[in-house]
VEXLUMVEX-768389 format. One line per 2 residues: number of its first residue (from 1); their letters; for each residue x, y, z of N, C-alpha, C. Coordinates in Angstrom, 1 decimal. Atoms other than C-alpha are relative to their C-alpha. Layout:
REM residues N
NUM	A	X Y Z X Y Z X Y Z | ...
REM end
This chain:
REM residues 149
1	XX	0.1 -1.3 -0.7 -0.6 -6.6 -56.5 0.7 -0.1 1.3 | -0.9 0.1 -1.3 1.8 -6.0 -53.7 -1.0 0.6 1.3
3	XX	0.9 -0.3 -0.8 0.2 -5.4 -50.4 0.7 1.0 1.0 | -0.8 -1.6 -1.1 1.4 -2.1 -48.1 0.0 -0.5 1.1
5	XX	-0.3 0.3 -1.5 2.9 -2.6 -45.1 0.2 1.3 0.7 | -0.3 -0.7 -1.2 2.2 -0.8 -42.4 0.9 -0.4 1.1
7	XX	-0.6 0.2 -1.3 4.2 -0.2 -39.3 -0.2 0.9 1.1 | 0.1 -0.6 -1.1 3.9 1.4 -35.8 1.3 1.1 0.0
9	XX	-1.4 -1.0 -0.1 6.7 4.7 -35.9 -0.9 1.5 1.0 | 0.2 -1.0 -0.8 6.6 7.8 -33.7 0.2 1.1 -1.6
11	XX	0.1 -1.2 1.0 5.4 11.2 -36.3 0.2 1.1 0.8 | -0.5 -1.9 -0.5 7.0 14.5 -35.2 -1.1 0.6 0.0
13	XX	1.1 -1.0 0.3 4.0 16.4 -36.7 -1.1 -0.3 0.4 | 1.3 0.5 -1.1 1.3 14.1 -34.9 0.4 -0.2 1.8
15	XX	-0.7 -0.2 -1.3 3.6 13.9 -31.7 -1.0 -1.1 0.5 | 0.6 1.0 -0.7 2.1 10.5 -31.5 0.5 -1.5 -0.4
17	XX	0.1 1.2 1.0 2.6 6.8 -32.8 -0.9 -0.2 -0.8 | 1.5 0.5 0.8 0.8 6.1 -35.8 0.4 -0.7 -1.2
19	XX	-0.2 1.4 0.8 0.8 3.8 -38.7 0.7 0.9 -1.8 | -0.5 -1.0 1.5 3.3 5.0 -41.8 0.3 -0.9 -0.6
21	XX	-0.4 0.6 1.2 4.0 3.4 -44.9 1.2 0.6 -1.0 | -1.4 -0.4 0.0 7.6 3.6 -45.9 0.4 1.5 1.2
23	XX	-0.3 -0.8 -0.9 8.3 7.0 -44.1 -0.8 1.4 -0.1 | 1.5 -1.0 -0.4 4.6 8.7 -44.5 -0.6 -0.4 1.2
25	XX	1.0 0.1 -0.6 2.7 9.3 -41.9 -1.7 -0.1 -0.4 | 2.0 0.4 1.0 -1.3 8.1 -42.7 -0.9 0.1 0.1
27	XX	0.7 -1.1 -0.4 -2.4 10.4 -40.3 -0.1 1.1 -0.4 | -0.3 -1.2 0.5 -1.0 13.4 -41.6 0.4 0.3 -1.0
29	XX	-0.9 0.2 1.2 1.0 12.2 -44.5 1.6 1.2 -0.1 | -1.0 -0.3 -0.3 3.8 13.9 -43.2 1.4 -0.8 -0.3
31	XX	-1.0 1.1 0.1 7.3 12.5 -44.3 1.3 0.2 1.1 | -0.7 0.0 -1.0 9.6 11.5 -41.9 1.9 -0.1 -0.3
33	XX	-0.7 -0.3 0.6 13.4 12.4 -42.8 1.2 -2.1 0.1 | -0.6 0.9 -0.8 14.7 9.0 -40.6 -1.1 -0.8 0.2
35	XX	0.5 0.6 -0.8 13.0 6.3 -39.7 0.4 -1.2 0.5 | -0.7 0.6 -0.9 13.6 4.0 -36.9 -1.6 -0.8 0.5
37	XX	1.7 0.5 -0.3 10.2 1.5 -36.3 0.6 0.2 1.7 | 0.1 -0.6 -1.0 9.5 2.9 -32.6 0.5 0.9 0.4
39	XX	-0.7 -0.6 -0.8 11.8 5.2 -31.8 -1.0 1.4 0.6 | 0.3 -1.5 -0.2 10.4 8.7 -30.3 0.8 1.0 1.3
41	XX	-0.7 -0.9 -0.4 11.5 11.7 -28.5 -0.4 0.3 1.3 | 0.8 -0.4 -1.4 11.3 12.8 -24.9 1.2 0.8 0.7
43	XX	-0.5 -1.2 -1.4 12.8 15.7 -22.4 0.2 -0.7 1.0 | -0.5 0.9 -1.0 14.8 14.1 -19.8 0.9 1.2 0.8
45	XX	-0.8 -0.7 -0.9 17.1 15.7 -16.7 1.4 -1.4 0.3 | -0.5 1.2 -0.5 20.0 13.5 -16.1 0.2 0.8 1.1
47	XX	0.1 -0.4 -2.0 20.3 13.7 -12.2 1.3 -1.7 0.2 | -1.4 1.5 0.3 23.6 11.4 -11.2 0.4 -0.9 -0.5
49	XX	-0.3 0.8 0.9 23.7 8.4 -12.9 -0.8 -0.5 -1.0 | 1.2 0.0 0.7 20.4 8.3 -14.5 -0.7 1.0 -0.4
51	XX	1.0 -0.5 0.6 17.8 9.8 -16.7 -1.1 0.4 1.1 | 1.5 -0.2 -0.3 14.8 11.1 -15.0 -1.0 1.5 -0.3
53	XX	1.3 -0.6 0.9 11.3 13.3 -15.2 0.2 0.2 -1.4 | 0.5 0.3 2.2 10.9 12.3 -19.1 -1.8 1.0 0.3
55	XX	0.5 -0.9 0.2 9.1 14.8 -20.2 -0.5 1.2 0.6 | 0.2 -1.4 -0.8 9.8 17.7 -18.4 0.2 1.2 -1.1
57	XX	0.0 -1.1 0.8 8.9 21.0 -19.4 0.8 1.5 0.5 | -1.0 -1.1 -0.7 11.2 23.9 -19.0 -0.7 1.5 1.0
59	XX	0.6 -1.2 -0.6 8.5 26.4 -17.3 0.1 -0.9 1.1 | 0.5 0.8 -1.3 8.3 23.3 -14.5 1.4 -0.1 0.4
61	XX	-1.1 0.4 -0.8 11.8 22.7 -13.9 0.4 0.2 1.1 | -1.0 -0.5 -1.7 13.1 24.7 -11.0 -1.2 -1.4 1.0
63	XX	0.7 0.3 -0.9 9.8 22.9 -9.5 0.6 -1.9 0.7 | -1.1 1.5 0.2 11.9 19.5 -9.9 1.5 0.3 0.8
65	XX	-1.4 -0.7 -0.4 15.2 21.6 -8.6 0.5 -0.2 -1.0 | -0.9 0.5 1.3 16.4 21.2 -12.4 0.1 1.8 -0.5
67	XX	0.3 -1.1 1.2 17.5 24.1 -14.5 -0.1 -0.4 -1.4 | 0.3 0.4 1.3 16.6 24.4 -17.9 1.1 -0.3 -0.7
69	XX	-1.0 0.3 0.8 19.9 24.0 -19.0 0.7 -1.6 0.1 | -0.4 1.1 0.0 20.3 20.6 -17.8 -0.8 -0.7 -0.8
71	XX	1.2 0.7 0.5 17.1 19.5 -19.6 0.5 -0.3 -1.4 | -0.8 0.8 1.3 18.5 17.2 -22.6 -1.6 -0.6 -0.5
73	XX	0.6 0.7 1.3 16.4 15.6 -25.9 0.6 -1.2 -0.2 | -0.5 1.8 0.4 16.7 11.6 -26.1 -1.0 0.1 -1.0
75	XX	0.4 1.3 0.7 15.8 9.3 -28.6 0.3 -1.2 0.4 | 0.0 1.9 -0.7 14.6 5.9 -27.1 -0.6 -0.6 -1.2
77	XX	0.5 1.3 0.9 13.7 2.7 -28.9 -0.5 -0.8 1.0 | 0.2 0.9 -0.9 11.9 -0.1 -27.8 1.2 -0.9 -0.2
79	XX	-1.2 1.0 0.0 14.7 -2.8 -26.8 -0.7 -1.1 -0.1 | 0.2 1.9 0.6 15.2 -6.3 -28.3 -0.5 -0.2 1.4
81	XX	0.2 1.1 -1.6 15.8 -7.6 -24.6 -1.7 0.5 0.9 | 0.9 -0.7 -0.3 12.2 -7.3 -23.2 -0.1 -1.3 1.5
83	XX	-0.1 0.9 -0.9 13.2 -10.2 -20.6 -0.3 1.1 1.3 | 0.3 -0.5 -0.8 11.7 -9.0 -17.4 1.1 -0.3 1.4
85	XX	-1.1 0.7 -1.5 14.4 -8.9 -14.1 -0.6 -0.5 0.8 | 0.7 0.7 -1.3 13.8 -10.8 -11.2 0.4 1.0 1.0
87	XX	-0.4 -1.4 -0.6 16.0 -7.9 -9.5 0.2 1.3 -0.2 | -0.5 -1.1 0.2 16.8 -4.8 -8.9 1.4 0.2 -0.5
89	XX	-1.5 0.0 0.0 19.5 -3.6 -10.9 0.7 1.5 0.4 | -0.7 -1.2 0.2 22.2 -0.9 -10.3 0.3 1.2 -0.7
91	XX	0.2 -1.0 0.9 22.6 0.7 -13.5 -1.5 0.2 -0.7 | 1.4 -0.4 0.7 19.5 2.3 -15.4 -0.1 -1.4 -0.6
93	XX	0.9 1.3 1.2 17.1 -0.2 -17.1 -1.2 0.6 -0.3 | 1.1 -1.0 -0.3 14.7 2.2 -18.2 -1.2 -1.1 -0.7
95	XX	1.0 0.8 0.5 11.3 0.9 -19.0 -1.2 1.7 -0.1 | 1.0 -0.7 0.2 8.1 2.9 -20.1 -1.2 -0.6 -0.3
97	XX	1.7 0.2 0.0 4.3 2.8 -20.5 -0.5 0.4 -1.8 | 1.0 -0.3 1.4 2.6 2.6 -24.0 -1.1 0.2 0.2
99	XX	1.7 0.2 -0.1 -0.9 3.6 -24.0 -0.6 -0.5 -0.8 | 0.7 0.6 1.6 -3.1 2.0 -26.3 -1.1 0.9 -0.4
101	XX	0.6 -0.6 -0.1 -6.0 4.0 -26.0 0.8 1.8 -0.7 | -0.4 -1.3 0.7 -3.5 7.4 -27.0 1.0 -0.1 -1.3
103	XX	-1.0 0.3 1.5 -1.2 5.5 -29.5 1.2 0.3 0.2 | -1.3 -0.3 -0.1 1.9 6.6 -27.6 0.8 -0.3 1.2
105	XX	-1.0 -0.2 -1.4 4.7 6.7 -25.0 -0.4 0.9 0.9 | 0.5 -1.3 -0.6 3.3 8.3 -21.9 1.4 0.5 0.2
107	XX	-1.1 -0.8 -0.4 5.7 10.3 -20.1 0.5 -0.9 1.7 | -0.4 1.1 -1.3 6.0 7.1 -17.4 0.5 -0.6 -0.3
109	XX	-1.2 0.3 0.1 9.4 6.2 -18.0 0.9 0.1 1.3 | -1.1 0.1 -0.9 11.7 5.4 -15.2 1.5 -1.3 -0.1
111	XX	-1.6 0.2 0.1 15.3 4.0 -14.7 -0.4 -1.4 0.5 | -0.1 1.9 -0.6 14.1 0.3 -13.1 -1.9 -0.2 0.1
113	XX	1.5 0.4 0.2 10.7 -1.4 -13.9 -1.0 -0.5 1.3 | 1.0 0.2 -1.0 9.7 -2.0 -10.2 -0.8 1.7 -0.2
115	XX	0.5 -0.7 0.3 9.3 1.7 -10.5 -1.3 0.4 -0.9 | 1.1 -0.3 1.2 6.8 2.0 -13.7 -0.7 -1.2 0.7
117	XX	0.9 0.7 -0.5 5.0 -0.9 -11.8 -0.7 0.6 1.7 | 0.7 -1.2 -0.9 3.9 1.5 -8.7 -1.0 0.4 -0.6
119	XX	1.5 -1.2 0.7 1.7 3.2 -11.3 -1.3 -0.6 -0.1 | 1.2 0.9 0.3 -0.3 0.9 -11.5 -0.8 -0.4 1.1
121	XX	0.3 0.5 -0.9 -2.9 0.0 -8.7 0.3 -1.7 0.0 | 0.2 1.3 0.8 -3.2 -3.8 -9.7 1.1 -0.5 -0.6
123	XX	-1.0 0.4 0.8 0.1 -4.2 -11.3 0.1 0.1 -1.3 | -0.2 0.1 1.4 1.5 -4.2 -15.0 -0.8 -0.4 -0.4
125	XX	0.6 1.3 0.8 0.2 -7.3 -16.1 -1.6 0.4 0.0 | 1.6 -0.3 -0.2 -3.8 -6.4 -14.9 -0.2 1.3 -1.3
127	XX	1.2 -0.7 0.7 -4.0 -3.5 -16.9 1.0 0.1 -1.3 | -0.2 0.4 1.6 -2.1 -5.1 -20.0 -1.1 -1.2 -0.8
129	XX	0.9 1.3 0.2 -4.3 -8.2 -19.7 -1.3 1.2 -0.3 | 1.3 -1.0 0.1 -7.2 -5.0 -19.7 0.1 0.4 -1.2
131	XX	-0.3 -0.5 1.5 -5.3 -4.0 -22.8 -0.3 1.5 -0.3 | -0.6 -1.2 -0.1 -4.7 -0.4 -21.5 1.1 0.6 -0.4
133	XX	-0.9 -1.0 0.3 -1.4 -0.4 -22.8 1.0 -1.4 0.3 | -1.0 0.9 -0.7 1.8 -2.2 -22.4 1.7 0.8 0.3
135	XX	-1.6 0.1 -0.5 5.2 -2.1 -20.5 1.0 -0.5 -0.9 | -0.7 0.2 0.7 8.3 -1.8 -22.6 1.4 0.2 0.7
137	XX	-1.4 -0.7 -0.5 12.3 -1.9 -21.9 0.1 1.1 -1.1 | -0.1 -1.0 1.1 13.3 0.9 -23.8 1.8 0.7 0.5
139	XX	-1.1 -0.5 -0.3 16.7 2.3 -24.1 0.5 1.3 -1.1 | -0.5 -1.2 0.7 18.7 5.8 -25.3 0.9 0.0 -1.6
141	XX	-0.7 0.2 1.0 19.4 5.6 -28.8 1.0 1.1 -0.4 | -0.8 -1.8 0.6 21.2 9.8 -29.2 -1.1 0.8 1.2
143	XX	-0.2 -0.9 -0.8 21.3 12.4 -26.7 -0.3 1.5 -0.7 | -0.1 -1.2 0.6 20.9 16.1 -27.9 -0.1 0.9 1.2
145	XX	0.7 -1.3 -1.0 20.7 19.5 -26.1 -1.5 0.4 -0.5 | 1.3 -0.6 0.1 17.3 20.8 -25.6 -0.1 1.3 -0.4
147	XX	-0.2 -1.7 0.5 16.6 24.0 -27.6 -1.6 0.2 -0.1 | 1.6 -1.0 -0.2 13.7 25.9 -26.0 -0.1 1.1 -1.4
149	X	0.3 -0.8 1.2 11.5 27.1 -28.7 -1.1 1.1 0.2
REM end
């Protein structure tokens, strides 16, 4: 008897991580047309040379100074390299927050990992050792325009 492997993938129709088998969801049993183990989706502004407010909503923008027409649709993955820098770098290095507790990508994604470590009173590491969640690099797999629906 062969034994089913699960995996951890982001489901469109649960707009969450959850555990699919080949490319059902096993929450919803939704099928997924693509799949990519982690990838999911997030509303981004590019602002000079970087991404920022992931997961902005187009009724909030001006409040950001963004118009809605700048507001783009990524696909991130988590990245191989999860080597942590000792510095600050120049170009984007985006990192984000998993929750454990919601099963997904919050919307605490920024361009350099000192940043996503501010959020934290206590630091990263305290409230991964707490097993609140963990810090990921993550990078832009495809770009899209955002089509308000």
């Amino acid at each position: 008897m062969k034994e089913l492997e699960f995996r951890l993938d982001y489901c469109d129709k649960c707009m969450q991580m959850t555990n699919h088998i080949g490319n059902e969801c096993q929450k919803c049993k939704a099928k997924k047309k693509k799949t990519s183990q982690m990838e999911f989706e997030v509303t981004a502004v590019l602002n000079d040379d970087f991404y920022n407010h992931f997961g902005i909503h187009p009724s909030l923008a001006s409040l950001y100074g963004d118009k809605i027409k700048d507001i783009e649709t990524l696909i991130m993955k988590i990245s191989k390299d999860q080597t942590i820098p000792k510095t600050h770098m120049k170009e984007a290095d985006y990192w984000g927050w998993f929750n454990a507790e919601k099963n997904k990508f919050t919307m605490m994604i920024y361009a350099q990992r000192f940043l996503l470590e501010m959020c934290f009173s206590y630091g990263i590491k305290e409230a991964e050792d707490a097993g609140q969640g963990k810090a990921y690099r993550i990078e832009i797999v495809e770009t899209r325009d955002y089509k308000l629906e």
